[in-house]
TORPA-416975 format. One record per residue: x, y, z of N, C-alpha, C in turn. Coordinates in pm, whole numbers, plus 50000, padded with zeros to 5 digits. Layout:
BEGIN
XYZXYZXYZ
...
END
This chain:
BEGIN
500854988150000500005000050000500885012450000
500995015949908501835034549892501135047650021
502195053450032501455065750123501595079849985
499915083850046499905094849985500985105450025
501355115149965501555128149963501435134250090
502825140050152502635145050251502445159750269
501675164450361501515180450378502555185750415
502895198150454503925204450505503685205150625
502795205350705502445208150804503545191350848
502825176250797503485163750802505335168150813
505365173450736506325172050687507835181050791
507055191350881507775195850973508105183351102
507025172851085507625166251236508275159851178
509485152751318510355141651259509495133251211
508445124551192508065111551118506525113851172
505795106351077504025109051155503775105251249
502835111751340502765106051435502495089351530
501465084651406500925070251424502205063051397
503425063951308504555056151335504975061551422
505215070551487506315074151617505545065751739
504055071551739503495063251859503505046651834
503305041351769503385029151779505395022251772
505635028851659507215026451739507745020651864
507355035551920508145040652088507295032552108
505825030052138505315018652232505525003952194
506015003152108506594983952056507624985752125
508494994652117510214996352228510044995652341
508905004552401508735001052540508184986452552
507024985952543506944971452564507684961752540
508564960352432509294952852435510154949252529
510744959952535511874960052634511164957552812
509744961352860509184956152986509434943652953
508784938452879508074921652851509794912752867
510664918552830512004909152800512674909052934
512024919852979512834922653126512034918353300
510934912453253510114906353376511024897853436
510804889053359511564866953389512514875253493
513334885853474514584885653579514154889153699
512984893953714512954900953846511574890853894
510944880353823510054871253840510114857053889
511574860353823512424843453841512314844254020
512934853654120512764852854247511784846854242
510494852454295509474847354332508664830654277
508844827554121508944815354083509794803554165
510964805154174511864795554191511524791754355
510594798554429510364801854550509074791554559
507924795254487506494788654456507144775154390
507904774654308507854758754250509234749954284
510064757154357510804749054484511354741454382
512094753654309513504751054199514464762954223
515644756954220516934768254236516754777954144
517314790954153517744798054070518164797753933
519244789253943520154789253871519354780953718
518584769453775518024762953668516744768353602
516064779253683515244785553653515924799853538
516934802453577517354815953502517884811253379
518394796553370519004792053266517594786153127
516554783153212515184793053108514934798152994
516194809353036515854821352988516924819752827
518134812952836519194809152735518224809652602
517724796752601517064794652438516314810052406
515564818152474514814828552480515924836852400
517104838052459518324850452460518814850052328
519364835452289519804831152218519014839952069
517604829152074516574838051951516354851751934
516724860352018516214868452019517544882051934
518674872151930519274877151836519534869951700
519114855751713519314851551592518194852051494
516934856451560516004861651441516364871051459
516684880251480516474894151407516944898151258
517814887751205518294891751043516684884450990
516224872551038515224870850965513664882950926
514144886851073512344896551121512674906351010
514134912350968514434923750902514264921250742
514894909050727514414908050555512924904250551
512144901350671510924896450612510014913050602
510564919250721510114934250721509984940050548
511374937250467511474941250352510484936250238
510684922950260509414914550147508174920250176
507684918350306505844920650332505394933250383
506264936450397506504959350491506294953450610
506714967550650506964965150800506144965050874
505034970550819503904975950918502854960150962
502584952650874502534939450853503604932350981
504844934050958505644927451060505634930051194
505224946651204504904949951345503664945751449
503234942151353501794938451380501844926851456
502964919351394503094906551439503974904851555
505074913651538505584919251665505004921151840
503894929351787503194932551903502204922751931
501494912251868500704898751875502074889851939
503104886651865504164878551929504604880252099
505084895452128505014893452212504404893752336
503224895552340501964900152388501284884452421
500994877952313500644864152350501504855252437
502614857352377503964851652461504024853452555
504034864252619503984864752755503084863652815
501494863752820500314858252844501154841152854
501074834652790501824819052759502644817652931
503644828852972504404826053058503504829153144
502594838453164501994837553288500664828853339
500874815853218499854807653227500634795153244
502214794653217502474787253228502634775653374
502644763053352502454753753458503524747253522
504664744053418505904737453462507384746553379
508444742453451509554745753374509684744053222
509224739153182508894732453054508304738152951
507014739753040506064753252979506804762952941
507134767053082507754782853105508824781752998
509964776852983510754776152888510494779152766
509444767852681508894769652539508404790152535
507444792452676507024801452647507794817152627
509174811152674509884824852738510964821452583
511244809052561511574810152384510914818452308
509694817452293508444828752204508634839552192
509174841352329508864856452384510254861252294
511384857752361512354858252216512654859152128
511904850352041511794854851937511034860751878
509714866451934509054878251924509474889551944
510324892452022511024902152044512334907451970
512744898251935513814898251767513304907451687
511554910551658511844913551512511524929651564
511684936051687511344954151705512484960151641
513534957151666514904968551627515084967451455
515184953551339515094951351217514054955651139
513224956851246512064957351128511254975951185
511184982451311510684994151343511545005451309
513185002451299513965013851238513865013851137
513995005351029513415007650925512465018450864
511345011550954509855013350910510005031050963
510785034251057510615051651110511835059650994
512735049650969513845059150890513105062850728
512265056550686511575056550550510645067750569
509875072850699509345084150704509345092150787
510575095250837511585103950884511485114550829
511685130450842512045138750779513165147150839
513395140750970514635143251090514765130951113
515375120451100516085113751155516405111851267
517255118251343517885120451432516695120251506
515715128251517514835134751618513895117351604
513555112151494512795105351516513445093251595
514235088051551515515079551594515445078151750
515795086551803515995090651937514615090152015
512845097151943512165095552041511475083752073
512005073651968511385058051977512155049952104
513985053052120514955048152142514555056152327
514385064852320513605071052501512655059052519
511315057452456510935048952457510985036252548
512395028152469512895017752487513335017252635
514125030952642515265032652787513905031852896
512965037552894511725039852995511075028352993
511115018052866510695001552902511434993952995
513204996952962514214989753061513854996653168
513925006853202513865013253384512045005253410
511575005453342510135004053395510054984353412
510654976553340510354963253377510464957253519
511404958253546511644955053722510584961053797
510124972653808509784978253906508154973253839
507784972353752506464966253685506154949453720
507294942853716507064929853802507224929853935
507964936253992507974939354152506484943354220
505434954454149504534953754177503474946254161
503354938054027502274929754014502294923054053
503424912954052503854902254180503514905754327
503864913854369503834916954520501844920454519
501284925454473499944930454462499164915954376
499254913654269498394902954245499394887154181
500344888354247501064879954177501784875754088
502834863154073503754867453978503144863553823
501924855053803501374853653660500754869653573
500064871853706499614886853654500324898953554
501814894853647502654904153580503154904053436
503134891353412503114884053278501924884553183
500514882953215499364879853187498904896953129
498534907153225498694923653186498744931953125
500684930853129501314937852983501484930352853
501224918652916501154912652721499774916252685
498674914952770497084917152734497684928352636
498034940852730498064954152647499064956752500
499974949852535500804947252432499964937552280
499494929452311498634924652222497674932652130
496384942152251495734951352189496194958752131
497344965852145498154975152085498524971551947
498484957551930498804951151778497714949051713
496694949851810495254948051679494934961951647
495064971451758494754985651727495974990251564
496844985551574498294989051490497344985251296
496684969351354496244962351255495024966451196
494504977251289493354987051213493704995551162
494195003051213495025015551148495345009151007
496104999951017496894992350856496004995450808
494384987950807493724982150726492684991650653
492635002550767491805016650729492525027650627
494015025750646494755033150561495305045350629
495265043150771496135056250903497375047150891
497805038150894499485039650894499385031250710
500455036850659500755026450557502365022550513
502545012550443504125011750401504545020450299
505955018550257506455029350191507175021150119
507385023949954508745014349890509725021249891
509835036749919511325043149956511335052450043
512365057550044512245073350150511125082850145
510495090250258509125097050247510145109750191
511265111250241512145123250214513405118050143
514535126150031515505124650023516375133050123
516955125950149518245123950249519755126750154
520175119050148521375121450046521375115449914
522705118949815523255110849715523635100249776
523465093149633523805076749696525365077749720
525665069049845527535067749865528185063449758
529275064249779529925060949667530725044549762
530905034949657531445024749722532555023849830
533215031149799534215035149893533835039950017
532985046550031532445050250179531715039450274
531155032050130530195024550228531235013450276
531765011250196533184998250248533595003850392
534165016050323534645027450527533845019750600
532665028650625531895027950689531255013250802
530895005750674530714989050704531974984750790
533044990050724534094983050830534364990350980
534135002450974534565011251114533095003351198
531695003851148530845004751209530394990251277
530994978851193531304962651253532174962751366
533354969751392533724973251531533674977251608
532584991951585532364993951667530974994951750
529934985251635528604978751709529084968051796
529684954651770530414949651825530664949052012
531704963351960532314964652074531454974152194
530604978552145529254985152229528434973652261
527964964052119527234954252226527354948452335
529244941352335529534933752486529784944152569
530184957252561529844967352682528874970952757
527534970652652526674975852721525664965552779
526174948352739525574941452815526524935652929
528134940052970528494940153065527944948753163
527654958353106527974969353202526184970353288
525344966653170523754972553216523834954053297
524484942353268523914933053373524404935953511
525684944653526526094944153648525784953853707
524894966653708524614979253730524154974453860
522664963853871522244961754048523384957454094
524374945454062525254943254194526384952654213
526334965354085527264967054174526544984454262
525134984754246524674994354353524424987954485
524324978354459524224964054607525444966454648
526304963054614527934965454672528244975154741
527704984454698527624997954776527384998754939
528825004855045527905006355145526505015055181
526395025255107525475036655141524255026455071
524385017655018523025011354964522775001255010
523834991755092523624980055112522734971355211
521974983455280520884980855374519514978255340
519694983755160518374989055098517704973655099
516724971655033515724960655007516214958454816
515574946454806515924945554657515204955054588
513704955654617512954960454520513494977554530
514394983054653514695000254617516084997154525
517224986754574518044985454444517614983154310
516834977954267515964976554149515504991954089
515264997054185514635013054180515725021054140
516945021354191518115030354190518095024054044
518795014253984519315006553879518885015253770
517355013853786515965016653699516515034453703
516845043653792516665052053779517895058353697
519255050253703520355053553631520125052953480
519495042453490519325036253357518055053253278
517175051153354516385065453294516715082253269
517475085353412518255095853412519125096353257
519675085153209520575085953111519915090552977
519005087452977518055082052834517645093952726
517905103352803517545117052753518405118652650
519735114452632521015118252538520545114452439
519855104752396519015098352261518915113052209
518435119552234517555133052186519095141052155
519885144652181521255150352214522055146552076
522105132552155523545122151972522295125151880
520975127651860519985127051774520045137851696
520455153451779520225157151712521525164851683
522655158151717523845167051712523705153551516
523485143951546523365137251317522625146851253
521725153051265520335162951210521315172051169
522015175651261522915187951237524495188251124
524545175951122525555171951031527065170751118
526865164351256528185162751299528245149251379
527135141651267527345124351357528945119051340
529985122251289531125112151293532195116951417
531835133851433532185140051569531465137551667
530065136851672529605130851795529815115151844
529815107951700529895093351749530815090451845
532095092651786533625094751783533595099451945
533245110452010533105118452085532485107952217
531865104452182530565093452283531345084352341
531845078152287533245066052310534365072952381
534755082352327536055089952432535225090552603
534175100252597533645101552692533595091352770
533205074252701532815066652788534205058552818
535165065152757536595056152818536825063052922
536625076852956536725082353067535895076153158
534575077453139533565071453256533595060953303
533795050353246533835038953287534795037053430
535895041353440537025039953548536095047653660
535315057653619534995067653742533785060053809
533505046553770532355037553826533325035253881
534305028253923535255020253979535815025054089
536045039554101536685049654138536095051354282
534635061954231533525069654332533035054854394
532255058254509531175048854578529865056854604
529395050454688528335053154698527185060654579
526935073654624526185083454539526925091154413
528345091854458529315094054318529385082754227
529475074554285529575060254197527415060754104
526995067154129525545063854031525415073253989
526555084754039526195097953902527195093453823
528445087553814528895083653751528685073253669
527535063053721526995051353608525895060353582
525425069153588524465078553485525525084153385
526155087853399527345094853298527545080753179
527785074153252528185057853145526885057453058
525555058553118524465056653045524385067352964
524165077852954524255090252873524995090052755
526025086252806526915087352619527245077052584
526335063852655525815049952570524635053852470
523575058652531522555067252506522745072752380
523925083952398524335092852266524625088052170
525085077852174525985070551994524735062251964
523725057552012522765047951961521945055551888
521775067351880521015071351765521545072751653
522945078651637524295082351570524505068751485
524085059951522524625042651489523985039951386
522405042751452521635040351327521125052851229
521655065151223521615071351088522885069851016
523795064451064525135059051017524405046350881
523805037250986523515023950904522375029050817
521485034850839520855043550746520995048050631
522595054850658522725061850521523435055750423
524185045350498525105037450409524465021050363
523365020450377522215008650359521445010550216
521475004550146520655005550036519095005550087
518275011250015516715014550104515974996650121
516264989350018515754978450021516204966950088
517624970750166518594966350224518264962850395
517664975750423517674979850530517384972150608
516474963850619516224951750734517044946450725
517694939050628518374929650682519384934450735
520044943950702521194944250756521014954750942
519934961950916519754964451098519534949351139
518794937951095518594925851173520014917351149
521004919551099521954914651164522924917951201
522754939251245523214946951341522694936751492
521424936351516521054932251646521264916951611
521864911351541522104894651569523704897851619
524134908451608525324906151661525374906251843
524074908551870523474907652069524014892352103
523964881051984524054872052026525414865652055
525824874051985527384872352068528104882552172
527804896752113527884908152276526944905152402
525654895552410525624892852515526064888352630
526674874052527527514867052589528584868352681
529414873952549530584876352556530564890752672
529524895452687529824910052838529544900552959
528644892052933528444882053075529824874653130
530184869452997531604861353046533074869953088
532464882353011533474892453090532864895553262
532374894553292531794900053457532604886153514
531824877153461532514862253546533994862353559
534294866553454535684862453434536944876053550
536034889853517536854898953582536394904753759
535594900853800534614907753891535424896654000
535854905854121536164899854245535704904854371
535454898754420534684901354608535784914454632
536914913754648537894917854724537984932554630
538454934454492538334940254404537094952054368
536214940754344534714943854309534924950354142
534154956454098534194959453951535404960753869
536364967353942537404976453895538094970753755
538344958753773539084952753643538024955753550
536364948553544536034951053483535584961153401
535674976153468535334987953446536594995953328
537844987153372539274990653280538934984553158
538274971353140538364967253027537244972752987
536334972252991535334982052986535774998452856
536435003352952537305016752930538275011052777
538614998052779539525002852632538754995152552
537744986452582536894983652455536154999752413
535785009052480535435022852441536435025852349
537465025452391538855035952359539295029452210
538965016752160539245010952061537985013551995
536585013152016535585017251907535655033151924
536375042551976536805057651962537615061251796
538625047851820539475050451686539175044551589
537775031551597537385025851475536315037251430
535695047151511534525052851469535505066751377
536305070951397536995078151355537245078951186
537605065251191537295058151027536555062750951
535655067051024534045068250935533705076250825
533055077050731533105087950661532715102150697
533585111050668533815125650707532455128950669
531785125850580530365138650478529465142950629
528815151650624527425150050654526335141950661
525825140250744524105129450744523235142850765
523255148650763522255163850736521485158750656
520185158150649519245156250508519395168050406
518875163650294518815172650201517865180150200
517445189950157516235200050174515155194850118
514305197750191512785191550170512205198550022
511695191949922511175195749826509965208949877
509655218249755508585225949733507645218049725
506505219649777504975212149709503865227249697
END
């Protein structure tokens, strides 16, 4: 289905509104729904008088899919549009998690928390896409989907902490998928009435096409340094509660206020989306990218450093100019993506989770000591930054400024 002709009035916001709102709310939800099981698993493993450990391990096959579809969710985004795929998105994971909070045995729970996985694979391949095609800022749109997301992560914990504690731990599961679900049939009217539709190219031109040489640059600086952000930022965001737990000034707290602090670093940060967003709009994404990474080779040590209350303005600082390059990332992959390209290759930007997950977990195990506590890990931390500083550098010099909006 083609979109008509946009007004000018359209044409001043970053992207229409019915894609921005449904976007940002597939990000948020997503990101609640993926983030329950961790703060649910307590109370489960408690009621069905199973360890931890075999209960959290659950969650593997879930983790696993959830980066290895995403190259699929992205080329299928391309064949059938996206809007079609989102649809399914928000039914996937919405039912799915309904599934876990109906579930009966480990078994269950497992198959169901797989689903959820791979339902959750196809938001980042297939919704950037679908916002960069009717974009007319980029940057701005980029960023207010990606807030979104950050306000799903701060909001999951503290969203199972209450439903659990108030009506239990199925509820919490059962809920937000209800709403998450409706949200996909509401998405699936809109389709069908002709309020959202697909697009076969840009709503706006943006630039001349690259020239091969850039995109080669580019592809190669930007494989090192997605990469090297993925296993950072899943070192760094799994260890954020233990290491505010570690803390003496915190260590009296209850789980559910460490959960709260975590949640609040993580939100405090989220705002920079808007910042790296719109310093690309402006035509200085290879200085800001570039810039984001220095910053965070600095920050990282100053977690290690401060305690207490210095130590969480300083993991707000870490979040912030994590924050900043993720919008920067993807008008990068944006511009250097052929338009028909584009899913697949954002879906196997996020299949690369399936190895930076890992690989930041096995860094905590491997560097994290009682006696110590973060510090090693916060150094290595610091030069995986300091090495995607000088791969981003690589990048191509031009502008990502759009081109001027046609007369109508």
């Amino acid at each position: 289905m083609r979109a008509p002709p946009q007004s000018k009035a359209l044409a001043n916001l970053s992207a229409p509104l019915p894609i921005l709102f449904f976007a940002s709310a597939a990000h948020a939800m997503n990101h609640i729904l993926l983030a329950l099981y961790f703060t649910l698993v307590l109370v489960v493993s408690h009621e069905w008088a199973h360890d931890y450990a075999s209960l959290i391990a659950l969650w593997a096959p879930g983790a696993m899919l959830l980066g290895l579809g995403a190259p699929f969710a992205g080329w299928l985004g391309g064949r059938i549009g996206e809007t079609r795929v989102m649809v399914l998105c928000f039914l996937g994971l919405g039912l799915a998690s309904i599934a876990c909070g109906f579930a009966q045995s480990p078994a269950t729970l497992g198959i169901a928390l797989g689903l959820l996985g791979l339902s959750g694979s196809i938001y980042h391949p297939v919704a950037l896409p679908w916002v960069v095609k009717h974009a007319a800022r980029r940057g701005k749109a980029i960023a207010s989907t990606g807030i979104a997301g950050s306000i799903g992560v701060a909001l999951g914990p503290v969203i199972a902490g209450l439903f659990a504690t108030v009506w239990g731990w199925r509820s919490a599961f059962i809920v937000p998928g209800a709403v998450t679900a409706a949200l996909g049939l509401v998405l699936l009217f809109y389709y069908l009435t002709g309020r959202v539709t697909d697009r076969d190219g840009d709503a706006h031109q943006h630039h001349a096409p690259p020239t091969r040489r850039d995109t080669t640059r580019a592809f190669a600086a930007l494989g090192v340094t997605m990469t090297l952000a993925f296993i950072a930022s899943s070192a760094f965001g799994t260890a954020v509660p233990k290491i505010v737990q570690s803390q003496p000034a915190f260590a009296p707290y209850s789980l559910l206020v460490i959960g709260l602090i975590a949640g609040a670093i993580q939100l405090l940060g989220a705002g920079a989306q808007f910042a790296g967003g719109h310093m690309g709009d402006k035509g200085n994404a290879r200085l800001a990218y570039a810039g984001g990474f220095v910053m965070l080779t600095l920050a990282y040590p100053m977690v290690a450093l401060f305690s207490d209350w210095g130590m969480a303005i300083a993991a707000v600082i870490v979040v912030f100019f994590f924050e900043w390059t993720a919008p920067l990332e993807t008008l990068f992959l944006a511009r250097y993506t052929p338009e028909g390209q584009r899913g697949l290759i954002f879906g196997v930007r996020y299949g690369l989770a399936a190895i930076g997950t890992p690989a930041g977990v096995w860094l905590i195990a491997r560097l994290y000591d009682p006696d110590t506590g973060f510090r090693y890990l916060m150094m290595a931390l610091s030069a995986l930054a300091a090495t995607a500083a000088i791969a981003a550098w690589f990048l191509p010099s031009e502008s990502l400024r759009k081109a001027p909006l046609p007369a109508e």
